[in-house]
N, C-alpha and C positions, 0 to 999 in steps of 0.2 A: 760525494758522488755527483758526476755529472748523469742528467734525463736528455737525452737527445730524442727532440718527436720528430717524426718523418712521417708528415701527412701525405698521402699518396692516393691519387684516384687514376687507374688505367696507364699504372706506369712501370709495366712489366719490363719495359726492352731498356731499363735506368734503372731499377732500385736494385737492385743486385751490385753495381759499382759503387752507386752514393752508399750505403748501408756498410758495404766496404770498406769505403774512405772513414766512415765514423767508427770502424773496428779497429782499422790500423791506426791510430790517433796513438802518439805516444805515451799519452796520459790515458791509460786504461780503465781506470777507475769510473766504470760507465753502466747505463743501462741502455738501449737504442727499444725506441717505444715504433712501430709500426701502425697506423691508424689507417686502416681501409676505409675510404671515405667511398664505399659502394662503387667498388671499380666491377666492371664486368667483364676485364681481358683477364689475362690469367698472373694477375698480380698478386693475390693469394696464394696459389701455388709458391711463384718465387720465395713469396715472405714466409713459408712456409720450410723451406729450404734453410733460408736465414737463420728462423730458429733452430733448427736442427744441428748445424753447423756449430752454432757458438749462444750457449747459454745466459749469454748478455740480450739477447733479443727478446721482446716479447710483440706479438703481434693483437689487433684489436680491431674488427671489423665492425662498421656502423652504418646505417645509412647514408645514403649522399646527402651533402649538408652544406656542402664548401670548404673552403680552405680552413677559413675562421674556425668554423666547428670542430673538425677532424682537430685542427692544432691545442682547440681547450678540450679536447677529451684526450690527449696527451697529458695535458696538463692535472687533468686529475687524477691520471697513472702515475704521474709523472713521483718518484720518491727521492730522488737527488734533493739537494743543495740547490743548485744550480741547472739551469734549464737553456736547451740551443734546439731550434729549430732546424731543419734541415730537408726544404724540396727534395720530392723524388727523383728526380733529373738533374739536383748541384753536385758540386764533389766538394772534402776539402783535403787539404795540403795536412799533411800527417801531424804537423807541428802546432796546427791552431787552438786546441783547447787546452794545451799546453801554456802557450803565449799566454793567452787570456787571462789562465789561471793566475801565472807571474804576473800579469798587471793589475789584477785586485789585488793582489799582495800588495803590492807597490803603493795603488789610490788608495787603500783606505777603505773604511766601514761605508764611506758616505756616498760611494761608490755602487751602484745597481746594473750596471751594464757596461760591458767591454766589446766593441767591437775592433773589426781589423780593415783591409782591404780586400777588392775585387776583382779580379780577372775575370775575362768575358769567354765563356766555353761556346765552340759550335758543337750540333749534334753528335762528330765525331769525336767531341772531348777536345780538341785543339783550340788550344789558348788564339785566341783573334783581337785580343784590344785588354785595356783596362780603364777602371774607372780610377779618377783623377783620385790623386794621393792626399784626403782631405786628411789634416792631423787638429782638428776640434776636439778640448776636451772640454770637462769641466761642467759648470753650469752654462748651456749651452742650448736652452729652450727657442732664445731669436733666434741662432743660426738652424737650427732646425725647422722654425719655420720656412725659411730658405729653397729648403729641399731635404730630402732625406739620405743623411750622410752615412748612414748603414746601410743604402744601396738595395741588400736582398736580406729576405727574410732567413736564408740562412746564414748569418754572419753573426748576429749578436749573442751573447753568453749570459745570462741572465739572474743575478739574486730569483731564489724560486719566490720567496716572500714578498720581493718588490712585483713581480710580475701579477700576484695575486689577486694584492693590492690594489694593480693600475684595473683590476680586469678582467685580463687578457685578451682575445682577438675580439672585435667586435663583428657580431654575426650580423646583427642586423644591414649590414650594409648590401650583402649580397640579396636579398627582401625586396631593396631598393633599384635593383639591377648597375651596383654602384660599389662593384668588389675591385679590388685594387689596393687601397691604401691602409687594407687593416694593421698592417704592420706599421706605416707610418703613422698612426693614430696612437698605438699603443706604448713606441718611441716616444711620443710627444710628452703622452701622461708622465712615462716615465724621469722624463727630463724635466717638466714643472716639480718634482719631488724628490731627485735623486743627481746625485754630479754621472758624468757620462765619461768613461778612460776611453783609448783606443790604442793598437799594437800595430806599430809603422811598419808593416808587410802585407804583402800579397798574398792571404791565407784562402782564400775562397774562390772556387771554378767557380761559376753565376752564368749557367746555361742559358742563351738568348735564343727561341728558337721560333720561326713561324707562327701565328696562332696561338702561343702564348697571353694568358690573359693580361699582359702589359702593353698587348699589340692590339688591345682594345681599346681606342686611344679616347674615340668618346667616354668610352665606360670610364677610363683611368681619367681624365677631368670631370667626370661627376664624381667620382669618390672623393678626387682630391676637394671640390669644392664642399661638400657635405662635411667633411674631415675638420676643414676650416672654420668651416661657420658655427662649428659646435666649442671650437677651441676661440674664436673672436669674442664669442658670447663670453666668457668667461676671464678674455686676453684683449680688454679692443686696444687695449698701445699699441702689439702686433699683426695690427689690420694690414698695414706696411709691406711688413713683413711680408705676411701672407700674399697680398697681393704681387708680389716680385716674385713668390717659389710659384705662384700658381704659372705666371708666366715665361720663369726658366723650365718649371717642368713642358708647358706644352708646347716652346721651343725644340726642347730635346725631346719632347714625341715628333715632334715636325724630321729631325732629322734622321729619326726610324724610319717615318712615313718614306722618307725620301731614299734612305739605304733599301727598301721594299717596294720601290717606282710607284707609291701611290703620295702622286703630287696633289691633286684634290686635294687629300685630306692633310698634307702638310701645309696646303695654301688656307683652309680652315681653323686649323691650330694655328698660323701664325697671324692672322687678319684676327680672330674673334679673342681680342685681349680685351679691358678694362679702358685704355687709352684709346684715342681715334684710331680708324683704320692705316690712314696715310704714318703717322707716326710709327702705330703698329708696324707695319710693314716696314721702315728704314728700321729700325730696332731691329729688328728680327733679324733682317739681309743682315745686318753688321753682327749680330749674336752669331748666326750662322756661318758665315763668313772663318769667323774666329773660332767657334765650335767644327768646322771641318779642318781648319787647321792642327787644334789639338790633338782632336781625333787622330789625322793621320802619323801626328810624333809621337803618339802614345804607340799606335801600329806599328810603327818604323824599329820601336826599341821592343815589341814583346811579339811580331810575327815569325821571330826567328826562332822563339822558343821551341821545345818539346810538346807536344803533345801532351796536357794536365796530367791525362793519367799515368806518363811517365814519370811523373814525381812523386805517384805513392811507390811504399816498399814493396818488397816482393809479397806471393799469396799467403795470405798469413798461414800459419800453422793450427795444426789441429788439436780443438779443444782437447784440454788437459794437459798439452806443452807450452800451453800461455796463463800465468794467473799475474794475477793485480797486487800489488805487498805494498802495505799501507805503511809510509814510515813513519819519522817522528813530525810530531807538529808543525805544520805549513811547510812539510815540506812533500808532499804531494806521493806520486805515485808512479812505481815504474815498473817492467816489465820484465819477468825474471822466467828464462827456460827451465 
């Protein structure tokens, strides 16, 4: 059994579709964990609905705590196998934890985590861009230092026991006013101790919206630097490393900043590197430069698409015309009227 946690704080007018996408998933064999992280719109209600509807839901309200928190009080609901987070504002592509499943078949025991790729959702759910089609597998700890190739925190699929292990989300960062990179922190762990597969598709909406907390560009390079200096202390070969994602990440906060007309804070992000300013600065032009180019061929080949939610199925059907049949050994689970 897969645990899908869907932390959610005041995100009434979205968790009814994300909640959705993780019902219609063709691999059924699921529980979807709701964690009220002390929302005070009427997100309750919804999730409330949720369970009603279809007896895979279970809902869990707690105090406000942050992301971090809400996701490890999933976690100790959580009774799957296997565990996938899932923002209350993402969608995914019906087929993803499907994929996933067939590529841990595929890697192996040694194997703790499968992710896939990203598509960039606006608030109306329409597909606007994607993230570049990284195919890293394996023992793959330096390239993650790099940047985080699982992108958003709902894409990865997760051994429940490896997760355990690493952790899980580190709360204390948010303490620090230094939320952001809990997921890439927990990646990391995982990857000093576990090989890392990935499923060469586009399984994940990754809603980019206003005021989202990655649009907190100071806050998202303090986390990142905090994140770092705890994995230095323990990794100094990949000070390197680290030092080149710190500055692709805040690159590509630079060219948020600049898609959201605040030029200030992308001439901030790209002047306050490691290296001189002047250097800083030709680096960057030329980064950017090439970073808006991609951008726009990545635009070019996926603004034609469908609108995300046009890719799930139709409204699912009403509990007791849908159950789960368990076959024979690794061979998973399918959906019988």
């Amino acid at each position: 059994m897969i645990s899908v946690i869907v932390p959610a704080f005041n995100a009434a007018s979205t968790i009814d579709e994300t909640v959705s996408s993780a019902l219609n998933q063709t691999y059924c064999n699921l529980e979807v964990i709701i964690v009220d992280d002390g929302s005070t719109d009427q997100t309750g209600r919804v999730a409330a609905q949720l369970v009603q509807r279809d007896p895979r839901v279970r809902y869990v309200h707690k105090d406000n705590g942050g992301v971090a928190s809400a996701r490890n009080r999933g976690i100790v609901e959580a009774q799957g196998e296997f565990v996938a987070t899932l923002d209350a504002d993402d969608l995914w592509y019906p087929m993803k934890l499907e994929r996933q499943l067939q590529r841990f078949e595929q890697s192996g025991s040694e194997t703790a985590l499968v992710y896939a790729w990203c598509c960039w959702i606006d608030d109306d759910g329409t597909v606007t861009g994607s993230a570049p089609p990284t195919q890293l597998e394996g023992n793959i700890l330096p390239e993650m230092c790099l940047g985080n190739v699982i992108i958003s925190g709902s894409n990865a699929l997760i051994r429940r026991e490896a997760l355990i292990a690493a952790g899980g989300f580190d709360e204390s960062l948010r303490a620090k006013s230094a939320q952001g990179c809990e997921d890439l922190k927990l990646y990391l762990t995982i990857a000093e101790r576990h090989r890392i597969a990935m499923v060469p598709e586009y399984l994940v909406g990754y809603r980019v919206s206003p005021g989202s907390m990655s649009d907190d560009f100071e806050q998202m390079m303090r986390s990142r630097h905090l994140v770092e200096a705890e994995f230095i202390a323990s990794h100094p070969e990949l000070a390197l490393q680290f030092a080149r994602g710190r500055a692709i990440l805040a690159r590509s906060l630079a060219l948020r900043a600049i898609d959201r007309g605040q030029i200030r804070e992308a001439i901030e992000l790209l002047t306050n590197q490691s290296q001189g300013r002047v250097a800083a600065g030709f680096a960057s032009l030329s980064w950017l430069m090439g970073g808006a180019i991609r951008r726009g061929l990545r635009w070019l080949k996926t603004s034609g698409h469908r609108p995300f939610s046009e890719f799930l199925p139709p409204p699912r059907r009403e509990p007791g015309q849908v159950r789960c049949v368990r076959q024979e050994k690794n061979q998973g689970s399918h959906c019988d009227e």
